[in-house]
Backbone as JSON, one array per atom type, in Angstrom:
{
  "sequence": "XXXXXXXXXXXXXXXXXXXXXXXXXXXXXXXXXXXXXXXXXXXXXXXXXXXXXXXXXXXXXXXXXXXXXXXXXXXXXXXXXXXXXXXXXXXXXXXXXXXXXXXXXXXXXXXXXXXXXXXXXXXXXXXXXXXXXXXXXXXXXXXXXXXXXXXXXXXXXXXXXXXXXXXXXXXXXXXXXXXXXXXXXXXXXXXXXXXXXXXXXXXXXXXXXXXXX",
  "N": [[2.66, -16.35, 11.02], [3.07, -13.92, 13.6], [2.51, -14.34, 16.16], [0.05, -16.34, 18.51], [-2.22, -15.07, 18.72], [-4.21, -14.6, 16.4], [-5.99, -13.81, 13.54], [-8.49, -13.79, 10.68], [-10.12, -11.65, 8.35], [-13.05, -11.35, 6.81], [-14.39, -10.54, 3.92], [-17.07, -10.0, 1.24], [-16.18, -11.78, -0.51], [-14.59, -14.58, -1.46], [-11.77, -15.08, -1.85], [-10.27, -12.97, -0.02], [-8.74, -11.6, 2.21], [-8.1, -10.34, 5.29], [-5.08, -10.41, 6.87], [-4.62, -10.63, 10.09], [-2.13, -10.25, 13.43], [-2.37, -9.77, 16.93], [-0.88, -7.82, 18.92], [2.74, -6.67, 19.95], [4.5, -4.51, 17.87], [7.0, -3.73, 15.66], [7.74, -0.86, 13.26], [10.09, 0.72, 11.49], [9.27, 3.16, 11.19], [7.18, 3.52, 13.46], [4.77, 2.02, 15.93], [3.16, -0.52, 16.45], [0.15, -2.22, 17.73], [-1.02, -4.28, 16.08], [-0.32, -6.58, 13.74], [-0.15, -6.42, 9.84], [-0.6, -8.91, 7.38], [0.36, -9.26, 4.43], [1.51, -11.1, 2.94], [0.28, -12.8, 1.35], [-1.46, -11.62, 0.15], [0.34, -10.32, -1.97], [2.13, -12.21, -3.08], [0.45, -14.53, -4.03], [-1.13, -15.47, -6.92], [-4.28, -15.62, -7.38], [-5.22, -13.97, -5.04], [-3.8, -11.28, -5.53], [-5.74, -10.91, -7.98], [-7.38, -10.53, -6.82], [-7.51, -8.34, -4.98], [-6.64, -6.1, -6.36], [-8.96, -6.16, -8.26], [-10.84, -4.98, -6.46], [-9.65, -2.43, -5.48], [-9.99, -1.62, -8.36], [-12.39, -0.5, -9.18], [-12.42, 2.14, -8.2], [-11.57, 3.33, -9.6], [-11.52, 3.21, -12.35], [-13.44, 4.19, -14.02], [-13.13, 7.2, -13.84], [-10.47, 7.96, -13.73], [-7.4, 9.16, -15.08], [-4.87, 7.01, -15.68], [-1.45, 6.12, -16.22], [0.05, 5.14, -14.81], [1.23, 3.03, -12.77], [2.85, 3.11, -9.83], [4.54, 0.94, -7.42], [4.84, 0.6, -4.08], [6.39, -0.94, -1.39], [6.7, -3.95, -2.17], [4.68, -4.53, -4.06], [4.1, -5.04, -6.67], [3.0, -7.6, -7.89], [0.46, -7.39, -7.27], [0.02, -4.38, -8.41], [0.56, -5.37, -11.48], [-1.47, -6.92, -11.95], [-3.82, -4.98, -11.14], [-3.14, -3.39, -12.95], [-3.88, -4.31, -15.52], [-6.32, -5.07, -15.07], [-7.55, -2.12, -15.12], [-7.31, -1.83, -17.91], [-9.03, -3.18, -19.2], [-11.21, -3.78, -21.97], [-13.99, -4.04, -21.81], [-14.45, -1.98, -19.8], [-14.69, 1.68, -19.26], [-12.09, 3.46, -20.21], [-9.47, 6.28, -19.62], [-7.42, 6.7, -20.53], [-5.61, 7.64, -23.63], [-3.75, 5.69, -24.36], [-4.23, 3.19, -23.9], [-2.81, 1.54, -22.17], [-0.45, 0.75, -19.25], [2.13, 1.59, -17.39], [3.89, 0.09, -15.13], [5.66, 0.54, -12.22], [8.36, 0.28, -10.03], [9.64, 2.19, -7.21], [13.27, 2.94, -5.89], [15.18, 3.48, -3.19], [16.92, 5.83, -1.42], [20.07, 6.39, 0.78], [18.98, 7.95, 2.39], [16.31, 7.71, 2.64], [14.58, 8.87, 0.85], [13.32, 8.58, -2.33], [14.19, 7.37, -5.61], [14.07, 7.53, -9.04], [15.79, 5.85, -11.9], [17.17, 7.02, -15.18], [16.06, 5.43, -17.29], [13.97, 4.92, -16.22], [12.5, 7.5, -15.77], [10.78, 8.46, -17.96], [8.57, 7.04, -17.77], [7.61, 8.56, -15.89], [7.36, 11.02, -15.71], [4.96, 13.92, -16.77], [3.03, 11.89, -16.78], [0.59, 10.62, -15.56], [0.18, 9.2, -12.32], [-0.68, 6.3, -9.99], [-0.44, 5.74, -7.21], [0.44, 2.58, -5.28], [0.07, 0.94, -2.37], [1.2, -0.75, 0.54], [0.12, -0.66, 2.7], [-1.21, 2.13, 4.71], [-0.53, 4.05, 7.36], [1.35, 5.89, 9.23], [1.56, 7.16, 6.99], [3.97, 8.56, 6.0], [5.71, 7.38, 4.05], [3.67, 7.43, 1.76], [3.99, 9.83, 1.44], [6.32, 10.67, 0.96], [6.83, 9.02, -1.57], [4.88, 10.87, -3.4], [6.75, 13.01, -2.95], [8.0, 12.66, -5.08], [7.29, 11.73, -7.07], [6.05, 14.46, -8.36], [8.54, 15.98, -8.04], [10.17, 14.81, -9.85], [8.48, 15.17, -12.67], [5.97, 14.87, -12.77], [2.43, 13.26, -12.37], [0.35, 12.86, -9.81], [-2.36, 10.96, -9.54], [-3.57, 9.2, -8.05], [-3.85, 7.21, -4.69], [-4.01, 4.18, -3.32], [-4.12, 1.33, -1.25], [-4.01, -1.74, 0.4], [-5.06, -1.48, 3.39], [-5.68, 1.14, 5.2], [-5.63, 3.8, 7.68], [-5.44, 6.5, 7.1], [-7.59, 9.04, 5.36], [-6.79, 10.55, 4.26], [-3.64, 11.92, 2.39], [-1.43, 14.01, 1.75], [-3.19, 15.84, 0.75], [-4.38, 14.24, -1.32], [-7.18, 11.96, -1.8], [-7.03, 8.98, -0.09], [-7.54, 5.65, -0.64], [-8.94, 2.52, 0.36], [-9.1, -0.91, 0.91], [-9.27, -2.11, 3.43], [-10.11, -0.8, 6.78], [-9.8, 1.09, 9.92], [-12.2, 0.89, 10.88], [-12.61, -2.01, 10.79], [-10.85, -2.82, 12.12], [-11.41, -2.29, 15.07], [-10.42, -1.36, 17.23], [-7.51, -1.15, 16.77], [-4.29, 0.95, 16.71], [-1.72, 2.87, 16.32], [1.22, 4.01, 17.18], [3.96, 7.03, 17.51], [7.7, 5.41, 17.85], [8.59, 6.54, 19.92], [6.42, 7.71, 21.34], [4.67, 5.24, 22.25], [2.44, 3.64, 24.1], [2.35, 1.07, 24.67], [5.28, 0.5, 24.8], [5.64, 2.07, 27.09], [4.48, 0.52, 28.87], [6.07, -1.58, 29.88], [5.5, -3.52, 27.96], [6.9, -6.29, 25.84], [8.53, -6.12, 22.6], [6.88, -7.67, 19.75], [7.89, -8.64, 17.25], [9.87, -6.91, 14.85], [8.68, -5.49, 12.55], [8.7, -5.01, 8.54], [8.34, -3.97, 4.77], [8.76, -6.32, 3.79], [7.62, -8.42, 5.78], [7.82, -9.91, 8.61], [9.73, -10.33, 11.56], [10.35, -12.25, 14.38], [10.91, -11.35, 17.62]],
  "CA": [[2.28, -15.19, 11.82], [4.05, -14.11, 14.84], [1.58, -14.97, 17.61], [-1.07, -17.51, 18.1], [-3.39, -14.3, 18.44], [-4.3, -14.26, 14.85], [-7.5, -13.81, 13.17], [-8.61, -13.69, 9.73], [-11.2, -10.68, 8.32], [-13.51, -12.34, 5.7], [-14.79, -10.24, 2.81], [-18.1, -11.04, 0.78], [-15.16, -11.9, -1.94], [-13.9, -15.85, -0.82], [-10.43, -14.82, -1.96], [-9.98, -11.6, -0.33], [-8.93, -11.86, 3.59], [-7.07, -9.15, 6.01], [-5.15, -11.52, 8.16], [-3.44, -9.73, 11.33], [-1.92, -11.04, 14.82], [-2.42, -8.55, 18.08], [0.79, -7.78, 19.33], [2.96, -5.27, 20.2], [4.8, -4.4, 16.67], [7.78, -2.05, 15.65], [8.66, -0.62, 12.07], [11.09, 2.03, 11.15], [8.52, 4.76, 11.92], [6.4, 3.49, 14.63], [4.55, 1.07, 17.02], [1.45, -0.76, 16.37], [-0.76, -3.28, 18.26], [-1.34, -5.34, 15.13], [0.64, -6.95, 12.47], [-1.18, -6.66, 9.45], [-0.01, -9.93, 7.29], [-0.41, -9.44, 3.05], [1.82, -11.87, 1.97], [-0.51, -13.87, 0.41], [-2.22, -10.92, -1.21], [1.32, -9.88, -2.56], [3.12, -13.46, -3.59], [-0.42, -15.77, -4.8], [-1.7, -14.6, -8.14], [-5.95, -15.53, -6.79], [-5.3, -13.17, -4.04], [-3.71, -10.1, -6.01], [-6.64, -10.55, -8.38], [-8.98, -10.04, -5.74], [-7.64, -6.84, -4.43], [-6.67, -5.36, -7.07], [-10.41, -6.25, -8.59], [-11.7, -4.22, -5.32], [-9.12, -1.27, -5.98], [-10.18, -1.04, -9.61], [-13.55, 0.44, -8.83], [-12.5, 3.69, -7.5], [-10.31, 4.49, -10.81], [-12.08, 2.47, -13.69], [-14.69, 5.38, -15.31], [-12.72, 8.56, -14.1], [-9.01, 8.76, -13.7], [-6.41, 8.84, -15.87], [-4.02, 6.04, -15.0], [-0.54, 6.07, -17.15], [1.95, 4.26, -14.72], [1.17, 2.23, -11.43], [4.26, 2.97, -8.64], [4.09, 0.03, -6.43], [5.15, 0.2, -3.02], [6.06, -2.22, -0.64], [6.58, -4.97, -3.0], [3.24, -4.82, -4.71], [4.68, -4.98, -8.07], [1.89, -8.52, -8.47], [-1.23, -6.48, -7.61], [-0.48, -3.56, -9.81], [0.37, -5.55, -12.45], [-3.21, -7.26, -11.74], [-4.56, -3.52, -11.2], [-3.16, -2.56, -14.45], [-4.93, -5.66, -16.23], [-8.13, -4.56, -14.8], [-8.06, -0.82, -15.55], [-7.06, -1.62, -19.57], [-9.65, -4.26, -19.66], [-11.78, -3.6, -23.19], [-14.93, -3.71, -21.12], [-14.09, -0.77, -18.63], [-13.76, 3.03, -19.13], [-10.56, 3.76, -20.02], [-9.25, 7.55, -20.31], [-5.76, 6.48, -20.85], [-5.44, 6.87, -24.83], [-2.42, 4.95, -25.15], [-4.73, 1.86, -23.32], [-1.62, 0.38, -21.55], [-0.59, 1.34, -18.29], [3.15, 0.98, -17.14], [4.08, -0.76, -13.75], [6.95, 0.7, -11.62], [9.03, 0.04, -8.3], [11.07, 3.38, -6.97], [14.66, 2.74, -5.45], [15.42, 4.37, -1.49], [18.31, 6.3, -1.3], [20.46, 5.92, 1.87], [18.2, 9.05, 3.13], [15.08, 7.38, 2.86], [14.24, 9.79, -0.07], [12.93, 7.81, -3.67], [14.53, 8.13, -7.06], [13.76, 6.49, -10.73], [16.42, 5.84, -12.76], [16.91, 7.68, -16.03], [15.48, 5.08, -18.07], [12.26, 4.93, -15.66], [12.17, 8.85, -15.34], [9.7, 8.95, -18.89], [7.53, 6.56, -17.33], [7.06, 9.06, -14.66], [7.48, 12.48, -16.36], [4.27, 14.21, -17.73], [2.2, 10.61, -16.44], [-0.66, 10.57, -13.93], [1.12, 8.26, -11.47], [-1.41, 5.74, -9.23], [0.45, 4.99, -6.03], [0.28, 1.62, -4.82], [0.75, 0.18, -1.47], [0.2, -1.89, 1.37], [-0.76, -0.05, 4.09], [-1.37, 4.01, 4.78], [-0.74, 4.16, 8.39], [1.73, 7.14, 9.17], [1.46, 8.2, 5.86], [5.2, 9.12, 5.63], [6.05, 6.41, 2.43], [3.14, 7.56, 0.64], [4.31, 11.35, 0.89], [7.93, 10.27, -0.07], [6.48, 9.13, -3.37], [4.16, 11.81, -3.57], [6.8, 14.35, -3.72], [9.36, 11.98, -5.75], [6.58, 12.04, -8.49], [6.14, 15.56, -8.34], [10.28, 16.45, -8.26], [10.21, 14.38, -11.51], [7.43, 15.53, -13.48], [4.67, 13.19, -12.52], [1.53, 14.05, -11.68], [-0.39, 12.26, -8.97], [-3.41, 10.12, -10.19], [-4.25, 9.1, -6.59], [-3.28, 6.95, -3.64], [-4.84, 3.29, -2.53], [-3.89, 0.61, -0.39], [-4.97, -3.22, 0.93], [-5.44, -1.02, 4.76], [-5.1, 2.78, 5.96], [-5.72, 4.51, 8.81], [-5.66, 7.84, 6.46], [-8.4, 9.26, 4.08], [-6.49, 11.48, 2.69], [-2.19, 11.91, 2.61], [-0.51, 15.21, 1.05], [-4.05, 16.51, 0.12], [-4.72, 13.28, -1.86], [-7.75, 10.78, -0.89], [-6.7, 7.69, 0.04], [-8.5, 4.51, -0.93], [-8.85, 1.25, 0.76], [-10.54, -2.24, 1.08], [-9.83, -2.17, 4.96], [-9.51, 0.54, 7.17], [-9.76, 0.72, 11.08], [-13.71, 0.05, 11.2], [-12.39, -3.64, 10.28], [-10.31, -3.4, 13.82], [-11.75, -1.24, 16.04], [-8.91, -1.17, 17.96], [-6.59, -0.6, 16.18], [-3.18, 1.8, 17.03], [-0.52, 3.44, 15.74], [2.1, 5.21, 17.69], [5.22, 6.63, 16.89], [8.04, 5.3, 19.04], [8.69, 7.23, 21.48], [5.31, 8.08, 22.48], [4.24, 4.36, 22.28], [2.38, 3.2, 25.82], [3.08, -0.58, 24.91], [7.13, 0.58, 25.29], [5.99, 2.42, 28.35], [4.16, -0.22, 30.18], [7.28, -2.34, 29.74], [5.43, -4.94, 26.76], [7.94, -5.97, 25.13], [8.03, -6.32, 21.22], [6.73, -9.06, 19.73], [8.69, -8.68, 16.0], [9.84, -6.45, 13.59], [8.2, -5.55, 10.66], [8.53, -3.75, 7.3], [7.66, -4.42, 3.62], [9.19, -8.17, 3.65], [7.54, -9.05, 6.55], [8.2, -9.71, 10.2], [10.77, -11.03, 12.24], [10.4, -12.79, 15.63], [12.33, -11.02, 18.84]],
  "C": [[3.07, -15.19, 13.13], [3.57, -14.17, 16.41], [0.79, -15.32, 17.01], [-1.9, -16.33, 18.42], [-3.84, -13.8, 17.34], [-5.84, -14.17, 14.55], [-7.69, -13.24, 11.43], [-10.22, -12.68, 9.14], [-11.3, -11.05, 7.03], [-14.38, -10.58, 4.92], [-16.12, -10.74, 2.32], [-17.32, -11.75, -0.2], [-14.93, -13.15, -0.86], [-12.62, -15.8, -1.12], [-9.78, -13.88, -1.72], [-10.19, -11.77, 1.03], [-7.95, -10.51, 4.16], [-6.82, -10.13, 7.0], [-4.3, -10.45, 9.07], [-3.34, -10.79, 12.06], [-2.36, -9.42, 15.48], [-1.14, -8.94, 18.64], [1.68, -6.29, 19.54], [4.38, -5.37, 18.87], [5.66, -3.32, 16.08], [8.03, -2.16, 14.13], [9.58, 0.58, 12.55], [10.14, 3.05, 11.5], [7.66, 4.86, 12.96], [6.33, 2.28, 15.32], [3.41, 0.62, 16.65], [1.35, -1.6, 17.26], [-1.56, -4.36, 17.18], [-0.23, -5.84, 14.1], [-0.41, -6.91, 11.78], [-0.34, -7.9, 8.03], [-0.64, -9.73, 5.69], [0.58, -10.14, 2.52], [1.61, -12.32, 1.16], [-1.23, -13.0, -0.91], [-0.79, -10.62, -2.66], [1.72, -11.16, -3.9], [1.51, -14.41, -4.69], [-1.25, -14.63, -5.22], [-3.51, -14.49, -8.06], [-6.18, -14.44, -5.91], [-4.97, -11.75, -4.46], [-4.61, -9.89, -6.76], [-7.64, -9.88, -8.01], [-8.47, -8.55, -5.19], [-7.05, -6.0, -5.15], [-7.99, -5.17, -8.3], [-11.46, -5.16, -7.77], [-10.93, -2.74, -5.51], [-9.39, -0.87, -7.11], [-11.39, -0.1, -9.84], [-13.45, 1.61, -8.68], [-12.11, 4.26, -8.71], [-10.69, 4.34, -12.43], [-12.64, 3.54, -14.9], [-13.93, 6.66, -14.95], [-12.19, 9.11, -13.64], [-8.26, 8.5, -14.76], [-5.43, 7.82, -15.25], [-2.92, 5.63, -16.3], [0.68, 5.2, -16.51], [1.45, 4.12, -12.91], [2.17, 2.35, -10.34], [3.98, 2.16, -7.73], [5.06, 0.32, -5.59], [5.39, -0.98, -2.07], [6.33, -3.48, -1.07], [5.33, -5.03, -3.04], [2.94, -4.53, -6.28], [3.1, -6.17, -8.47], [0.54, -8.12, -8.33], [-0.96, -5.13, -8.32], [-0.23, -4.15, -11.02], [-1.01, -6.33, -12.7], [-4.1, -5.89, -12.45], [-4.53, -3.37, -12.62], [-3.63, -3.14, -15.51], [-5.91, -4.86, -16.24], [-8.44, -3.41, -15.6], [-8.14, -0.74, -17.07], [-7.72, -2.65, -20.07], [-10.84, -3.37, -20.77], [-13.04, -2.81, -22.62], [-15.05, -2.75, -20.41], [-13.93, 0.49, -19.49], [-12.81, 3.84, -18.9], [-10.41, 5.45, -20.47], [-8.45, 7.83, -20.96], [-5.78, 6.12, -23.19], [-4.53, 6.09, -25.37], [-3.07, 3.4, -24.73], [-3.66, 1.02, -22.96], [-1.02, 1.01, -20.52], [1.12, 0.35, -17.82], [3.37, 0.75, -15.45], [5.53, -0.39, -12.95], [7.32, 0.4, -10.18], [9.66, 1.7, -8.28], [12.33, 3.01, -6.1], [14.7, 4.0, -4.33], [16.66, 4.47, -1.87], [18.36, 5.8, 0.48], [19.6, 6.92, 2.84], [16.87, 8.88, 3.62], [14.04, 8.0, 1.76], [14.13, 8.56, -1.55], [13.14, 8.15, -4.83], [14.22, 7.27, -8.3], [15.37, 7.4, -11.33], [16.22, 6.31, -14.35], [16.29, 7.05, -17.36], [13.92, 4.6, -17.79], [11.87, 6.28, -15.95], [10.72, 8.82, -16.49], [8.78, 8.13, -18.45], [6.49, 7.04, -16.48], [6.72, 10.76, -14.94], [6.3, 12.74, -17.13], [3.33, 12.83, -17.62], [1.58, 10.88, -15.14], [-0.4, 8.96, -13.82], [-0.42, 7.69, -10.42], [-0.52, 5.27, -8.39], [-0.44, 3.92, -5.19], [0.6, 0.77, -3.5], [0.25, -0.4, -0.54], [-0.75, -1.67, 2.16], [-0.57, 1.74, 4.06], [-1.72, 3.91, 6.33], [0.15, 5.33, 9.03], [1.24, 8.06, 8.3], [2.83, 8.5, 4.89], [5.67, 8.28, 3.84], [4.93, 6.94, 1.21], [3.48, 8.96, -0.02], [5.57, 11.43, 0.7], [7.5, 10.11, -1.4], [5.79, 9.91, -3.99], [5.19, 12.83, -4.24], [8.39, 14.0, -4.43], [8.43, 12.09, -6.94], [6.39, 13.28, -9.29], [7.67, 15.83, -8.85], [10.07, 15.54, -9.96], [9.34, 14.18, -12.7], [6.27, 15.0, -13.66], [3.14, 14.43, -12.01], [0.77, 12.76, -10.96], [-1.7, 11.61, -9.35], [-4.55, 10.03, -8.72], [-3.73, 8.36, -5.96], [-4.23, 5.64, -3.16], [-3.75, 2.34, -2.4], [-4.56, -1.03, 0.0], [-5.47, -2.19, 2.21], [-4.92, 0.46, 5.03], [-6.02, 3.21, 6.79], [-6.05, 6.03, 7.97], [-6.58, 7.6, 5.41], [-8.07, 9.29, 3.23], [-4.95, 11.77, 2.92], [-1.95, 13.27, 1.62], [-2.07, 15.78, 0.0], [-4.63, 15.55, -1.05], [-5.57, 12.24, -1.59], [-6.7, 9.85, -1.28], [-7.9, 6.29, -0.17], [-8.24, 3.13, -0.7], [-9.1, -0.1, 0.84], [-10.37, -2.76, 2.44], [-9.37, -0.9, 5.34], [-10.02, 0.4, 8.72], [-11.02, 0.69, 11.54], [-13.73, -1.79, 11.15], [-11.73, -4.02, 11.57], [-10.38, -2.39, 14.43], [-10.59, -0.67, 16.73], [-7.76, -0.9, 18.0], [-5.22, 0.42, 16.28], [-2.14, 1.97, 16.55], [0.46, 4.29, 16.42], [3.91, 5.61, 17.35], [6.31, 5.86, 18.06], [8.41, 5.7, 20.58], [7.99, 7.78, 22.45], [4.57, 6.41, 22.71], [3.59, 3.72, 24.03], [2.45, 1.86, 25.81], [4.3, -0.68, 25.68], [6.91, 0.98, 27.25], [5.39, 1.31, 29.49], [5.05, -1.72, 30.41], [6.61, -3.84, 28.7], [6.17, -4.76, 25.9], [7.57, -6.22, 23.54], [7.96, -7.6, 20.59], [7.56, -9.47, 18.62], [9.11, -7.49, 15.42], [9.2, -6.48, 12.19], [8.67, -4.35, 9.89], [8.12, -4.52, 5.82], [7.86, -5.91, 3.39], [8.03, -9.04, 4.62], [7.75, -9.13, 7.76], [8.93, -11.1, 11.03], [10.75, -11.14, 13.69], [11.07, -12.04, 16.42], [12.37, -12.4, 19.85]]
}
C-alpha cells in the first residue's frame, strides 16, 4: 500500500475485505482521497470466490447472463462469477448453461474493440460488465456503448466499489459503496482541492495498481 494510513473494511464473509490507504490519488480521469487496493481480490483464487459469491446474488434467479466482459483485470472473478451463475443448484435462464468470459482491447483513443473472433461472443449476448470500481463512471460507459456498437445487449453492471447506482441508465451493483467510507471523494483534475491546497500526490493509480511519487 502506498501509505502507512491504511485500513482494512471487514465483511461478515472472513475472506472478503476492502483494503484502502487515505491519500491524495491521481488516475487518468481524476483525483481521489483514497486508494482503493483489490489486488488480492483480483490475483488469490479465496478472495475472487468471495466476491464474486456476493455479486452472484443480484443476477442468479433473473438475468440472462451469456458472456461476462471483465474490466480492469478481473478476468479471475468473472471466471469465479461465471462458475457461480451456471452452478446446477441456481436459477439459470441462460439455455446454453455456460457463460463466456471476455477482456476488451483500448484503442489508442481510449475507445474498446473485440476482435473478430470475440465479436460472436458479444453479438446478440446479454453482456454482464465486470469491474473494479464505478467511480466516474466513464470505463463502464465505454463498454456500455462498445457492447451496444457490436450487437450486445447489456445484462447489467457490478463492481467490488462504486460511487454510482446507476451508469448509462443501467443500475449498478456493488459489495462496497461510499457508506463503507464516509468520506470518501472523487474529483476530476482540475477541479481537485487536494491539487489546490498544494497536497501533493501520493501515487498513481490505474487497473495494475499504484505507483509511488
Amino acid at each position: 500500500m502506498p501509505t502507512s494510513n491504511t485500513m482494512k473494511i471487514e465483511t461478515k464473509r472472513k475472506d472478503l475485505f476492502l483494503r484502502v490507504s487515505k491519500g491524495h490519488f491521481a488516475t487518468s480521469n481524476s483525483h481521489s482521497n483514497y486508494y482503493i487496493d483489490v489486488t488480492l481480490q483480483k490475483a488469490r483464487l479465496s478472495e475472487a470466490r468471495a466476491v464474486a459469491e456476493e455479486l452472484c446474488s443480484h443476477y442468479r434467479t433473473n438475468t440472462i447472463v451469456d458472456t461476462i466482459l471483465c474490466l480492469d483485470g478481473m478476468e479471475v472473478v468473472g471466471a469465479c462469477l461465471a462458475s457461480r451463475l451456471t452452478e446446477a443448484n441456481y436459477a439459470n435462464m441462460n439455455a446454453h448453461q455456460t457463460i463466456y468470459v471476455v477482456t476488451p482491447e483500448a484503442t489508442n483513443s481510449s475507445q474498446l474493440m473485440f476482435r473478430d473472433n470475440i465479436v460472436p461472443m458479444i453479438q446478440g449476448k446479454h453482456v454482464l460488465i465486470l469491474a473494479v470500481s464505478v467511480a466516474t463512471g466513464r470505463t463502464v460507459e465505454t463498454a456500455v456503448d462498445a457492447i451496444k456498437y457490436y450487437g450486445g445487449n447489456v445484462a447489467g453492471i457490478c463492481s467490488i466499489f462504486a460511487t454510482k447506482k446507476e451508469r448509462a441508465g443501467i443500475p449498478v451493483n456493488s459489495i462496497f459503496n461510499p457508506e463503507d467510507l464516509p468520506d470518501y471523494q472523487n474529483y476530476k483534475p482540475h477541479e481537485c482541492p487536494l491539487c489546490k491546497a498544494g497536497q501533493k500526490i501520493d501515487a498513481l493509480v490505474n487497473c495494475h495498481g499504484c505507483s509511488k511519487l
